[in-house]
PATI-478128 format. One record per residue (C-alpha): residue number from 0; y, z, x; residue in three letters. Coordinates in nm, 2 decimals, padded with zeros to 4 digits. Each point is the difference from the previous one (the first is absolute). Layout:
<atoms>
<atom i="NUM" y="Y" z="Z" x="X" aa="ALA"/>
...
</atoms>
This chain:
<atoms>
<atom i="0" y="08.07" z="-02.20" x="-04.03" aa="UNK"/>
<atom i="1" y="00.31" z="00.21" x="-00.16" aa="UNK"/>
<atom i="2" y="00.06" z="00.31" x="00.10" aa="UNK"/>
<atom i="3" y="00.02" z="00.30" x="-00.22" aa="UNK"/>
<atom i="4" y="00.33" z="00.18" x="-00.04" aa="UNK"/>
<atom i="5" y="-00.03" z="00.37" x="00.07" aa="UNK"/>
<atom i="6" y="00.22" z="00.22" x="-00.11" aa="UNK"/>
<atom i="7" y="00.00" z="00.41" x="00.21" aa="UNK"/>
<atom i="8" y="00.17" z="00.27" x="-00.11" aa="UNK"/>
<atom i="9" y="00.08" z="00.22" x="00.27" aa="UNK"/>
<atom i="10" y="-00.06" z="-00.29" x="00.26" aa="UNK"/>
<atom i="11" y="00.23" z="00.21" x="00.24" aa="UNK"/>
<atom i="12" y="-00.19" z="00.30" x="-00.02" aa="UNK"/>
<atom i="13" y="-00.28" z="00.13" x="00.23" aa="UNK"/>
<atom i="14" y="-00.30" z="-00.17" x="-00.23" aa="UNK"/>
<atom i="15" y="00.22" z="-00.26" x="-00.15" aa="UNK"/>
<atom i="16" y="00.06" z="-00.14" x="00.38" aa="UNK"/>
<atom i="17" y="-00.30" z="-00.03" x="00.12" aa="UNK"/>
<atom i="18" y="-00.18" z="-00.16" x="-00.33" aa="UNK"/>
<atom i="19" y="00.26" z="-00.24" x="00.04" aa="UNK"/>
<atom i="20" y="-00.06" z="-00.11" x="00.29" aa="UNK"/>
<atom i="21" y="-00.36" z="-00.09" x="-00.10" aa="UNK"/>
<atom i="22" y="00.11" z="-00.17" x="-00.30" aa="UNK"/>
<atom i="23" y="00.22" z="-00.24" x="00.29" aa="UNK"/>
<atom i="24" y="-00.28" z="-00.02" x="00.21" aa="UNK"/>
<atom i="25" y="-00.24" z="-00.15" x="-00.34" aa="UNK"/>
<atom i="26" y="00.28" z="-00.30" x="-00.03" aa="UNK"/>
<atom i="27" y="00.12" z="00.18" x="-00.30" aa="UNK"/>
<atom i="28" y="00.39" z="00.02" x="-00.10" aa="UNK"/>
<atom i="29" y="00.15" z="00.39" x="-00.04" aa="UNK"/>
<atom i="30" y="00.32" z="00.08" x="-00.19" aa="UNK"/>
<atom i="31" y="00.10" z="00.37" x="00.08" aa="UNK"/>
<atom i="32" y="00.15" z="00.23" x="-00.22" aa="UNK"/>
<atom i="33" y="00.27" z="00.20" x="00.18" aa="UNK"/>
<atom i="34" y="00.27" z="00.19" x="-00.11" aa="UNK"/>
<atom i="35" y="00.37" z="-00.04" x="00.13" aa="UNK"/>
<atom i="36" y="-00.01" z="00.38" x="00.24" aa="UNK"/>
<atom i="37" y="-00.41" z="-00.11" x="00.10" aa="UNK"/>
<atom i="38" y="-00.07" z="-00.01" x="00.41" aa="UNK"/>
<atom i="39" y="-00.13" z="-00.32" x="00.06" aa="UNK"/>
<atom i="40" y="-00.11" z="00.09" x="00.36" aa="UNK"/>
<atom i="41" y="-00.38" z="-00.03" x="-00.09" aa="UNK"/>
<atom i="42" y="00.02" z="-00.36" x="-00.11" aa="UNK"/>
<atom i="43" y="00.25" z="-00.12" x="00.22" aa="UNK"/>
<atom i="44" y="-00.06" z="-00.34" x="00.10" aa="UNK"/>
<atom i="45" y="-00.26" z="-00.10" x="-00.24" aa="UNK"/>
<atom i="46" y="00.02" z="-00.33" x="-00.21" aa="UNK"/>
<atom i="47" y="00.05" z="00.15" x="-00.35" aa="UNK"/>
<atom i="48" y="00.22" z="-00.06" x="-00.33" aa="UNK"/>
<atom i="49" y="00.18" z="00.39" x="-00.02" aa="UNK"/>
<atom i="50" y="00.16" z="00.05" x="-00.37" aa="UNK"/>
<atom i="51" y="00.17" z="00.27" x="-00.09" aa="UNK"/>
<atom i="52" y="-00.08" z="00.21" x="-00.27" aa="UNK"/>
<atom i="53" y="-00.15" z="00.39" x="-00.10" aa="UNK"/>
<atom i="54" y="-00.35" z="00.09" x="-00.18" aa="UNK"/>
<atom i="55" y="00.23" z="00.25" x="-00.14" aa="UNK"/>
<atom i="56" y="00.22" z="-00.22" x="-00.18" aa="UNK"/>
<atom i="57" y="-00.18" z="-00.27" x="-00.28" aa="UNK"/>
<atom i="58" y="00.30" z="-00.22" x="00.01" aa="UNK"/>
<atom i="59" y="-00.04" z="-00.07" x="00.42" aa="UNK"/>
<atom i="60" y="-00.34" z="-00.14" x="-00.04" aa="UNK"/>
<atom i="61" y="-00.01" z="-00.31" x="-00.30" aa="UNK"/>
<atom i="62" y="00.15" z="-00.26" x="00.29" aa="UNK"/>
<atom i="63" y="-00.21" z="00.17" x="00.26" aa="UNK"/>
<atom i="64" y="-00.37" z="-00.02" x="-00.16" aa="UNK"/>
<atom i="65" y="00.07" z="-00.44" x="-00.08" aa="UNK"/>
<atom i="66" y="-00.24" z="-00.23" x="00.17" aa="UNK"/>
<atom i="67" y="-00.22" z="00.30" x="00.15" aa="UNK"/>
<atom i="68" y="-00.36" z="-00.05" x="00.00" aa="UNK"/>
<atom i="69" y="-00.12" z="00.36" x="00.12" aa="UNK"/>
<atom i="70" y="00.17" z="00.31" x="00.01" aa="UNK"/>
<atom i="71" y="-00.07" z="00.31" x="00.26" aa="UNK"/>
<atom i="72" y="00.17" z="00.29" x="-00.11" aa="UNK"/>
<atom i="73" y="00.00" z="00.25" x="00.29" aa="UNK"/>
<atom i="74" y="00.37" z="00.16" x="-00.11" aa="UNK"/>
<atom i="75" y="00.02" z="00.33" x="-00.02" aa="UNK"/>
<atom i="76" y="00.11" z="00.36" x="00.12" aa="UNK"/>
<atom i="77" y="-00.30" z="00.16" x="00.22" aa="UNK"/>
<atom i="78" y="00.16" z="00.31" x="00.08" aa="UNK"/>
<atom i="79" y="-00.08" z="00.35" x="-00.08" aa="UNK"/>
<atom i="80" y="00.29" z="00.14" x="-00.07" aa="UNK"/>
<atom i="81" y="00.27" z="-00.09" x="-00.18" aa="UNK"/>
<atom i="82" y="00.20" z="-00.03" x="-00.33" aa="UNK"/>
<atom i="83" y="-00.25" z="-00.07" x="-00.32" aa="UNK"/>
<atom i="84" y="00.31" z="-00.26" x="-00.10" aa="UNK"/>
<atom i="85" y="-00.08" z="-00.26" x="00.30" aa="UNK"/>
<atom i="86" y="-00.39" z="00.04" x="-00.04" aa="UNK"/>
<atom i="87" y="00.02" z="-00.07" x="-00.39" aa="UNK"/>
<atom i="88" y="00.22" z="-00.33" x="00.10" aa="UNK"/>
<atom i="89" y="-00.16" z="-00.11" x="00.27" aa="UNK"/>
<atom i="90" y="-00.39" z="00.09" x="-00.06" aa="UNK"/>
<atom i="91" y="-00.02" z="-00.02" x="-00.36" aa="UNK"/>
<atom i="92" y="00.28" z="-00.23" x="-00.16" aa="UNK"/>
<atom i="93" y="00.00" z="-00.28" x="00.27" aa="UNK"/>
<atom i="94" y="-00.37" z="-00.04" x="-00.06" aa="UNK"/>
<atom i="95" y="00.09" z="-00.03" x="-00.33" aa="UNK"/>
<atom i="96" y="00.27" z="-00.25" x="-00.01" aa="UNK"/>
<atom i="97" y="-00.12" z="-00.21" x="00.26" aa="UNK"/>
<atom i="98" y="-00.29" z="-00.04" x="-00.20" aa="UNK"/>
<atom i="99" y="00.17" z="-00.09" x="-00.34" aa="UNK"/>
<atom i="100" y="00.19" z="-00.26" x="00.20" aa="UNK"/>
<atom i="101" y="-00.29" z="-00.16" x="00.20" aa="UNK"/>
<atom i="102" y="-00.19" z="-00.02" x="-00.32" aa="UNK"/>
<atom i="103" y="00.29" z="-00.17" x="-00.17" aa="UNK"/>
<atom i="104" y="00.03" z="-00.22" x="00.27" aa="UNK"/>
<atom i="105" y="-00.36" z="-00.13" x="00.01" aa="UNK"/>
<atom i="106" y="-00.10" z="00.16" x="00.34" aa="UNK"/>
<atom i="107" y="-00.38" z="-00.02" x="00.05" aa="UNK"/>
<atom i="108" y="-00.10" z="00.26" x="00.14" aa="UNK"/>
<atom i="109" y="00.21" z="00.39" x="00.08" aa="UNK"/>
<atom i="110" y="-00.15" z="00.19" x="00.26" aa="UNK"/>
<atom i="111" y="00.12" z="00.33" x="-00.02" aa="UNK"/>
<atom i="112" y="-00.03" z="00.28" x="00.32" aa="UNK"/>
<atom i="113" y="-00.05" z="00.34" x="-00.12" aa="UNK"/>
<atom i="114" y="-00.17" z="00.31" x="00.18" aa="UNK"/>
<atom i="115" y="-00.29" z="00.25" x="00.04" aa="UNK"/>
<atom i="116" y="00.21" z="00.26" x="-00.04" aa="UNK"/>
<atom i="117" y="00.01" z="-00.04" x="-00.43" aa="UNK"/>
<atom i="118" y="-00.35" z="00.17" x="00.03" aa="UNK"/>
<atom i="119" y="00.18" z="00.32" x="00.19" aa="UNK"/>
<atom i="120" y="-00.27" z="00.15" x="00.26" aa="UNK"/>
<atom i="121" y="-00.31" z="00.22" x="00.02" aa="UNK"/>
<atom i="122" y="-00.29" z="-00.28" x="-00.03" aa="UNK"/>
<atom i="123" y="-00.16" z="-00.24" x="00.22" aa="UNK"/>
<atom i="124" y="-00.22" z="-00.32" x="-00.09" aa="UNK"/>
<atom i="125" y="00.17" z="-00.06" x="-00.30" aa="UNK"/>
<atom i="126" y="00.02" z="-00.36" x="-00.19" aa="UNK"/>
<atom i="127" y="00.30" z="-00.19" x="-00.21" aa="UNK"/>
<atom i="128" y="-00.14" z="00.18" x="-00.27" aa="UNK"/>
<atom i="129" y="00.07" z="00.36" x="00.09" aa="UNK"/>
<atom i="130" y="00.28" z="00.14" x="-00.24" aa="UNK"/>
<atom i="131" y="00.37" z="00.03" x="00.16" aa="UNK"/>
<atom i="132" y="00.13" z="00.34" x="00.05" aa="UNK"/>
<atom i="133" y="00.21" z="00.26" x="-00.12" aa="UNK"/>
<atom i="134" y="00.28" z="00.21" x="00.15" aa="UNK"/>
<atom i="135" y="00.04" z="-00.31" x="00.23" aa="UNK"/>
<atom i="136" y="00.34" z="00.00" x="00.20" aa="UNK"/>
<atom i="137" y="00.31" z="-00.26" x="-00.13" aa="UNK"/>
<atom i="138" y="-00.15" z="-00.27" x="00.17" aa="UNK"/>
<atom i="139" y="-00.35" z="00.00" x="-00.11" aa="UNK"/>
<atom i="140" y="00.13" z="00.09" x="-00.33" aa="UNK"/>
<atom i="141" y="00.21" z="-00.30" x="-00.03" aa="UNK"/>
<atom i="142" y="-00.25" z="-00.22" x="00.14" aa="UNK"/>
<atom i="143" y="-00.26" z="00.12" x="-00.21" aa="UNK"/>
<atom i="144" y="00.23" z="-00.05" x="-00.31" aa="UNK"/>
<atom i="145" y="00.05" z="-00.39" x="00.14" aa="UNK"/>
<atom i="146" y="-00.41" z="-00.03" x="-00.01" aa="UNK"/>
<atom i="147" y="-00.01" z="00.13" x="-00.34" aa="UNK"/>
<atom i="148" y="00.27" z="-00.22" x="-00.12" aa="UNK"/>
<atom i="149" y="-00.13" z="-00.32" x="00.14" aa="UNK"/>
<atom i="150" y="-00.32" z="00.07" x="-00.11" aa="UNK"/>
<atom i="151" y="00.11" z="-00.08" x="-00.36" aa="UNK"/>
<atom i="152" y="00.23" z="-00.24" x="00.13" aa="UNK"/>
<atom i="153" y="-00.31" z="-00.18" x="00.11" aa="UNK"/>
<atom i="154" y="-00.14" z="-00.02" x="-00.29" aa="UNK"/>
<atom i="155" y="00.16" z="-00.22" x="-00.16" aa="UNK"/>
<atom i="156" y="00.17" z="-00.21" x="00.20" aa="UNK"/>
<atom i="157" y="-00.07" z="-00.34" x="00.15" aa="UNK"/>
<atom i="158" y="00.06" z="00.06" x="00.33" aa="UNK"/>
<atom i="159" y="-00.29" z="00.13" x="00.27" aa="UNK"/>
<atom i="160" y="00.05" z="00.34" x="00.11" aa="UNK"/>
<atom i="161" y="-00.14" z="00.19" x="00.33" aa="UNK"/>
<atom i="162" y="00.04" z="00.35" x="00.08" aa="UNK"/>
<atom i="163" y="-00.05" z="00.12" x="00.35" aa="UNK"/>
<atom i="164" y="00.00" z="00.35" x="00.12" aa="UNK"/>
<atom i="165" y="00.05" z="00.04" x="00.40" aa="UNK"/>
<atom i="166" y="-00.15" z="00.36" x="00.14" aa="UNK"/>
<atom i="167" y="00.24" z="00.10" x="00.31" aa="UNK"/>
<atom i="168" y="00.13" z="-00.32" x="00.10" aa="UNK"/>
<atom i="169" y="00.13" z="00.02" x="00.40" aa="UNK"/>
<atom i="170" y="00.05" z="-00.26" x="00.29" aa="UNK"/>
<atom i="171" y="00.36" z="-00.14" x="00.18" aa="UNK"/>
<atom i="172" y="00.29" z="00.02" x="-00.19" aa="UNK"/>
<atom i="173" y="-00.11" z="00.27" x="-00.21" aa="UNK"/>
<atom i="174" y="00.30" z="00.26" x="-00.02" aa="UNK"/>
<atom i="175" y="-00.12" z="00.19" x="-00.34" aa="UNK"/>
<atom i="176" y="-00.31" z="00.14" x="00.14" aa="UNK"/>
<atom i="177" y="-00.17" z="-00.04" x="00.37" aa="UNK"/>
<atom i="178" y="00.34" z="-00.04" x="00.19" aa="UNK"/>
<atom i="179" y="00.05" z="00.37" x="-00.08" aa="UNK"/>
<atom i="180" y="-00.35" z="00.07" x="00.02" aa="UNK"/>
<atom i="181" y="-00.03" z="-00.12" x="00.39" aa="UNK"/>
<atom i="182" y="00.37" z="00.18" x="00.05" aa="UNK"/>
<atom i="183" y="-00.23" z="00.32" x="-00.06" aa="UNK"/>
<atom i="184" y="-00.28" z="-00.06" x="00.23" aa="UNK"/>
<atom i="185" y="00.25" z="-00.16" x="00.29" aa="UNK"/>
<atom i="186" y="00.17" z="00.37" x="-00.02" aa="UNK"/>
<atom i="187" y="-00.22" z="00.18" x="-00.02" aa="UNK"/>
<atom i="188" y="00.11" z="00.15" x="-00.39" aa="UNK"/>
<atom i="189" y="-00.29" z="-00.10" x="-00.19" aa="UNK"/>
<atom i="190" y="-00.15" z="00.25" x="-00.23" aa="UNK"/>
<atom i="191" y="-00.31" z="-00.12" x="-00.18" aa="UNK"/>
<atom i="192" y="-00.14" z="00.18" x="-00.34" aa="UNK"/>
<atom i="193" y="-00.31" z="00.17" x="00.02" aa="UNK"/>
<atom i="194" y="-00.12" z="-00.11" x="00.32" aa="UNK"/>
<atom i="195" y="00.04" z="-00.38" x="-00.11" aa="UNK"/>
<atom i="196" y="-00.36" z="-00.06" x="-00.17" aa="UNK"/>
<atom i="197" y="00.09" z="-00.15" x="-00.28" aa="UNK"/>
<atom i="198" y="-00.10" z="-00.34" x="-00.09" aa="UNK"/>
<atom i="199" y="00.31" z="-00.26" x="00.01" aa="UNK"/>
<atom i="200" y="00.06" z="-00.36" x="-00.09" aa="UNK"/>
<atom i="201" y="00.18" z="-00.23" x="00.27" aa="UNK"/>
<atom i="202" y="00.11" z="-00.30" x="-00.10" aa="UNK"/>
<atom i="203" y="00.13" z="-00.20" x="00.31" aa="UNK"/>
<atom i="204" y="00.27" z="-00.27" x="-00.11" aa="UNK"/>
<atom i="205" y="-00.20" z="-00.32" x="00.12" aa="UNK"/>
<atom i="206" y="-00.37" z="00.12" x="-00.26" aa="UNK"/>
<atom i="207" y="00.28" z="00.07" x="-00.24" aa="UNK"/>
<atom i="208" y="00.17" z="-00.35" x="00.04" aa="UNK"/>
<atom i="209" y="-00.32" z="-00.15" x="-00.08" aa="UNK"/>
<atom i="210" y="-00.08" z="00.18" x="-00.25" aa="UNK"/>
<atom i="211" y="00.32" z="-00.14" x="-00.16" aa="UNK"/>
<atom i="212" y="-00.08" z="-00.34" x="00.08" aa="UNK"/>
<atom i="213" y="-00.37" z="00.01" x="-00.17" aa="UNK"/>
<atom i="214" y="00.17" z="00.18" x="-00.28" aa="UNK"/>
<atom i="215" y="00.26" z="-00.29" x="-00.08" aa="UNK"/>
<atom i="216" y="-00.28" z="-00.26" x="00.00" aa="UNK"/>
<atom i="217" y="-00.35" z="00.15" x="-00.09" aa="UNK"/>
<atom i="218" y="-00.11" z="-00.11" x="-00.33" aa="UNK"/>
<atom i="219" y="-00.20" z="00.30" x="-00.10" aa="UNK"/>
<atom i="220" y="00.32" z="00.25" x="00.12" aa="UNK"/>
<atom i="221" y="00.13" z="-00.10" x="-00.35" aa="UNK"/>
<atom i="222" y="00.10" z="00.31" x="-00.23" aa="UNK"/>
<atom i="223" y="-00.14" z="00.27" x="00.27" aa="UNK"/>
<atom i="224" y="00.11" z="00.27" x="00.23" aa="UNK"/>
<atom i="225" y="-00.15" z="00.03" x="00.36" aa="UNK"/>
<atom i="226" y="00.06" z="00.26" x="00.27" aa="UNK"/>
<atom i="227" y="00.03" z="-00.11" x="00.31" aa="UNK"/>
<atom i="228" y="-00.06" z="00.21" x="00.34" aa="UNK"/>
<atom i="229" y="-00.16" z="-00.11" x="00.33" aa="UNK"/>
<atom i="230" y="-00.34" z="00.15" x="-00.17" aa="UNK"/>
<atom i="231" y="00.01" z="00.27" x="00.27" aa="UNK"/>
<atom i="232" y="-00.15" z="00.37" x="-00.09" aa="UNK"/>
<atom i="233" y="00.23" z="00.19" x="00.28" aa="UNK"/>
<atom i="234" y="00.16" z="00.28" x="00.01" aa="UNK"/>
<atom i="235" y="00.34" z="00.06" x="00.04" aa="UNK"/>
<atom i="236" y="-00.06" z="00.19" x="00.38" aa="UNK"/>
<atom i="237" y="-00.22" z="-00.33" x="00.09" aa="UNK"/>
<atom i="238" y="00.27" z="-00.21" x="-00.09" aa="UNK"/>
<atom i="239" y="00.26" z="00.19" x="00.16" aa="UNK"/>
<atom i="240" y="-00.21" z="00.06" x="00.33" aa="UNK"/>
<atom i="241" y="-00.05" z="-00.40" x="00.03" aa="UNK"/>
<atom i="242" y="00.44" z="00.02" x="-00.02" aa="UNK"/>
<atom i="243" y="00.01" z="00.25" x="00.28" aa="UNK"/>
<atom i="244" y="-00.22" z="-00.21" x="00.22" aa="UNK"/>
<atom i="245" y="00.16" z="-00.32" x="-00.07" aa="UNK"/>
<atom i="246" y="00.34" z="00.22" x="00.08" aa="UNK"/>
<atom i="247" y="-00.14" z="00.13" x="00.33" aa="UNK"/>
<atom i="248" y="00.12" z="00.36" x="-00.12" aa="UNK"/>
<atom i="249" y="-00.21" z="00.29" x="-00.08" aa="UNK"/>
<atom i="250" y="-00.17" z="00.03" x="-00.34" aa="UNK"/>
<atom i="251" y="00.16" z="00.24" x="-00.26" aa="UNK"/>
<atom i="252" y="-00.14" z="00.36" x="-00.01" aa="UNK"/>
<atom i="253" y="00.18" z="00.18" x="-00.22" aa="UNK"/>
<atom i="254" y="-00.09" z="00.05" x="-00.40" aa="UNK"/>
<atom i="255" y="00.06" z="00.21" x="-00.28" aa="UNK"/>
<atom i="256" y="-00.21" z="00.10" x="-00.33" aa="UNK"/>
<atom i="257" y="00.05" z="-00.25" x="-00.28" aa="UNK"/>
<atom i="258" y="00.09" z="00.31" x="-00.25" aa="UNK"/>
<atom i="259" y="00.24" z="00.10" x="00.24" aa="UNK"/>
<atom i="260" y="00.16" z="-00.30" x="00.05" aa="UNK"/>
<atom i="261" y="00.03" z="-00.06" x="-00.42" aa="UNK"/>
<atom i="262" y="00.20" z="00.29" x="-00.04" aa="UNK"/>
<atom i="263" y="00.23" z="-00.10" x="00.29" aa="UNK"/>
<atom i="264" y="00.05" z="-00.30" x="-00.11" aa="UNK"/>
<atom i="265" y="00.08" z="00.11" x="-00.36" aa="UNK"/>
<atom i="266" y="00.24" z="00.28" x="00.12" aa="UNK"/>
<atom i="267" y="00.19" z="-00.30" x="00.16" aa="UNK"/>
<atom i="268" y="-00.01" z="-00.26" x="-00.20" aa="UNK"/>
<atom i="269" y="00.15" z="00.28" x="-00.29" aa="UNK"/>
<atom i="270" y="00.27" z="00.08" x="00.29" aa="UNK"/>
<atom i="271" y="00.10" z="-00.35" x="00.08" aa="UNK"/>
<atom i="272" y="00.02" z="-00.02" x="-00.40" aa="UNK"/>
<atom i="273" y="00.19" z="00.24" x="-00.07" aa="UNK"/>
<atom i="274" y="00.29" z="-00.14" x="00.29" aa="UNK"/>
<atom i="275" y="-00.07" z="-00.37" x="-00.10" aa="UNK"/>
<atom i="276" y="-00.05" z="-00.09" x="00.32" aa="UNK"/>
<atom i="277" y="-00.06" z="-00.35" x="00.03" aa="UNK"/>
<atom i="278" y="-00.25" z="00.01" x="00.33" aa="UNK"/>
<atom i="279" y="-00.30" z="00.16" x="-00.12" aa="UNK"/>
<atom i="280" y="-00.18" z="00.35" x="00.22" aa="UNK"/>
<atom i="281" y="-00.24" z="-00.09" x="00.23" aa="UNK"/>
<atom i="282" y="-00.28" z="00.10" x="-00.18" aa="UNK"/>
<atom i="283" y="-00.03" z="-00.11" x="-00.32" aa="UNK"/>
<atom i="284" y="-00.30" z="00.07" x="-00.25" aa="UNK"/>
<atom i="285" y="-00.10" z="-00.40" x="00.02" aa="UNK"/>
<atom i="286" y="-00.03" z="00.04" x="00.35" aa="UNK"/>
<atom i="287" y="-00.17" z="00.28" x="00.00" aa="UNK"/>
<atom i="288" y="-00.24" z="-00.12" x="-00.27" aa="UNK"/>
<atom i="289" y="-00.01" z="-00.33" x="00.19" aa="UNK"/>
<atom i="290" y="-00.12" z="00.15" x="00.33" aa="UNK"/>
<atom i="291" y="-00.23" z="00.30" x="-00.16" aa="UNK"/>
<atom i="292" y="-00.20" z="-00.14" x="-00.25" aa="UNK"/>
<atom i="293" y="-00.27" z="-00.26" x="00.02" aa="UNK"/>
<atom i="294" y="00.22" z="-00.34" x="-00.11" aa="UNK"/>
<atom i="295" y="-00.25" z="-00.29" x="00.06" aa="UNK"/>
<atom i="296" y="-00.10" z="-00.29" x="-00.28" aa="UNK"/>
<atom i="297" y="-00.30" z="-00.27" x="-00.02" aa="UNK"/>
<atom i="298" y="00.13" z="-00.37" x="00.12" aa="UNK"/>
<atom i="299" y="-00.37" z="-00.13" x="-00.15" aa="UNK"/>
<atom i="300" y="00.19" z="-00.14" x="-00.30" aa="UNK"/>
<atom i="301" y="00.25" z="-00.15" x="00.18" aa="UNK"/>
<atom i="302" y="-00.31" z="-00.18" x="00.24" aa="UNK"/>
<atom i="303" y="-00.19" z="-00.14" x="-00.27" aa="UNK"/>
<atom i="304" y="00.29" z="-00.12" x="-00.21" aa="UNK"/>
<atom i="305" y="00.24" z="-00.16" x="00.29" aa="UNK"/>
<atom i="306" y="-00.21" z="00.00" x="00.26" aa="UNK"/>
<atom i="307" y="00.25" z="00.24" x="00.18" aa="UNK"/>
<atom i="308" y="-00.15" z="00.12" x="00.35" aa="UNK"/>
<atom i="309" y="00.21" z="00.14" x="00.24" aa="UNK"/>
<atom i="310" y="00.07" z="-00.23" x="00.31" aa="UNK"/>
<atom i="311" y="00.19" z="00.26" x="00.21" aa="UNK"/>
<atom i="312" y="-00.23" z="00.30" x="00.17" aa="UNK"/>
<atom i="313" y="00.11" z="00.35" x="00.02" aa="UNK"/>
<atom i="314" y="00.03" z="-00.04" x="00.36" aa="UNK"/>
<atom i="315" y="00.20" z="-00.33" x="00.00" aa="UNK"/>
<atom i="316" y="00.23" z="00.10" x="-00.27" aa="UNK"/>
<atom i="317" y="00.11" z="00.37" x="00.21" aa="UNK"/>
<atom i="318" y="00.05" z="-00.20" x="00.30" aa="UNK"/>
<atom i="319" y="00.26" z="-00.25" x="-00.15" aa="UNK"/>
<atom i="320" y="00.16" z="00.28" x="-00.21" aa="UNK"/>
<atom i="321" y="00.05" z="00.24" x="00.37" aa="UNK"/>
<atom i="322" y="00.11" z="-00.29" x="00.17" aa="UNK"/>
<atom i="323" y="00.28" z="-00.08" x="-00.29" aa="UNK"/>
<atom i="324" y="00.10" z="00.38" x="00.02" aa="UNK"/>
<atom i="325" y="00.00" z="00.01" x="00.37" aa="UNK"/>
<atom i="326" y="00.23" z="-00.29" x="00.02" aa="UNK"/>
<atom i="327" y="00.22" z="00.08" x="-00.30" aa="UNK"/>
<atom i="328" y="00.10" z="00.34" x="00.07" aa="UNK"/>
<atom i="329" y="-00.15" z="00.10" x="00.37" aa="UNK"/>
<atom i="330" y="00.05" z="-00.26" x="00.24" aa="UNK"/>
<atom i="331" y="00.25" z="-00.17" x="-00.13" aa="UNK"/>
</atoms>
């Protein structure tokens, strides 16, 4: 039997990396999509094809896309902060081109990683079919532009589309979210947001990775969207208590009120603004939102349809997360 030709965009990122790695481990080929400047550390080693190209620029990908059977598009800019320029280029038009080119190509099937976040926050137990926000930060924004735009895209074209969005996805190797996150607790400096009871949606890497796999190959994934989360209704001072155990450190105390915390975070993000400061405040309004307000979607969609079921416990997945922290940046 063949094997399929995979094609990841953003193979050396966080998500990219890891999904690889189960595409290798299937006996499937991977080409990654790298860019000249890209740190390769995360995939070091690894039996892929890397080409060079950018989702930014149309004119990088027409070689790139030949001969691919599946694409997985986890490229992007997950920040939350940052100039609207490089999320507009790298959340909305990459999706855009990389899609016109795989379609032109013949690619079967584009699986495309998006986000919970295009829904903004203040809800829990909601399904695919819960309308996206407004006033969402750059990066939802863009992201939610990319859904919209690839929803009529889908329409028409031949190809098979999939749309996943991830809740808070965490686990080793992860330097956009829970490296910082554990920095926090491990100090001591952690500040929750009204006590920490709101509802949040881990996502640790391994559930996600499967989820990515059934979404490449399950019939019925055809033409829809799924959220993916490890199904958990937690809160975010549960989560972060099961950290501080795995850490051996005491769990976070301190907290401030939500409304409070908005109007701090606002002040500073119109402060960093106005200097252009390229780092963002240490609060922002995403955050904020992020920690403060219930943030927690159905996976039942996702279970009937790919027959998604996450492999990795709460438990299990904290203990190899504190264990990568402890070795990456305590003992080492």
């Amino acid at each position: 039997m063949t094997a399929d030709l995979y094609l990841i965009a953003g193979v050396n990122g966080f998500i990219g990396s890891h999904v690889t790695r189960r595409v290798l481990k299937e006996g499937q080929k991977v080409r990654g999509l790298v860019r000249k400047t890209s740190n390769l550390d995360f995939i070091k080693g690894l039996d892929i094809e890397l080409v060079y190209g950018d989702v930014a620029l149309p004119e990088t990908l027409e070689k790139v896309v030949q001969g691919v059977d599946i694409v997985i598009h986890a490229a992007g800019f997950p920040k939350d902060w940052g100039s609207y320029e490089d999320f507009y280029k790298a959340n909305f038009q990459g999706i855009c081109n990389m899609a016109a080119a795989a379609e032109k190509a013949g690619v079967k099937r584009l699986v495309y990683i998006s986000t919970t976040a295009i829904h903004g926050f203040g809800y829990r137990d909601i399904d695919e079919n819960y309308p996206m926000g407004k006033n969402l930060n750059d990066y939802a924004k863009t992201k939610k532009m990319a859904e919209e735009w690839l929803a009529g895209f889908s329409r028409t074209a031949k190809m098979e589309v999939v749309v996943l969005r991830p809740g808070n996805v965490y686990g080793p190797d992860d330097h956009t979210f829970i490296d910082k996150y554990l920095d926090a607790i491990y100090t001591g400096k952690f500040c929750y947001v009204n006590k920490g009871r709101s509802l949040t949606c881990p996502v640790y890497i391994d559930n996600l990775v499967d989820g990515v796999w059934l979404a490449c190959h399950a019939g019925a994934a055809v033409g829809e969207t799924f959220f993916i989360t490890d199904g958990l209704k937690i809160t975010w001072k549960e989560f972060t208590d099961k950290l501080a155990e795995a850490l051996s450190v005491k769990k976070p105390r301190f907290s401030i009120p939500y409304g409070f915390g908005f109007a701090v975070a606002t002040a500073a993000e119109r402060i960093y603004r106005l200097l252009r400061k390229k780092n963002g405040p240490v609060i922002t309004r995403y955050r904020v939102g992020n920690g403060g307000l219930d943030y927690h979607f159905s996976i039942a969609k996702a279970q009937r349809l790919l027959n998604y079921h996450p492999m990795v416990d709460l438990d299990e997945a904290v203990k190899r997360t504190a264990a990568w922290y402890l070795k990456a940046f305590v003992n080492r």
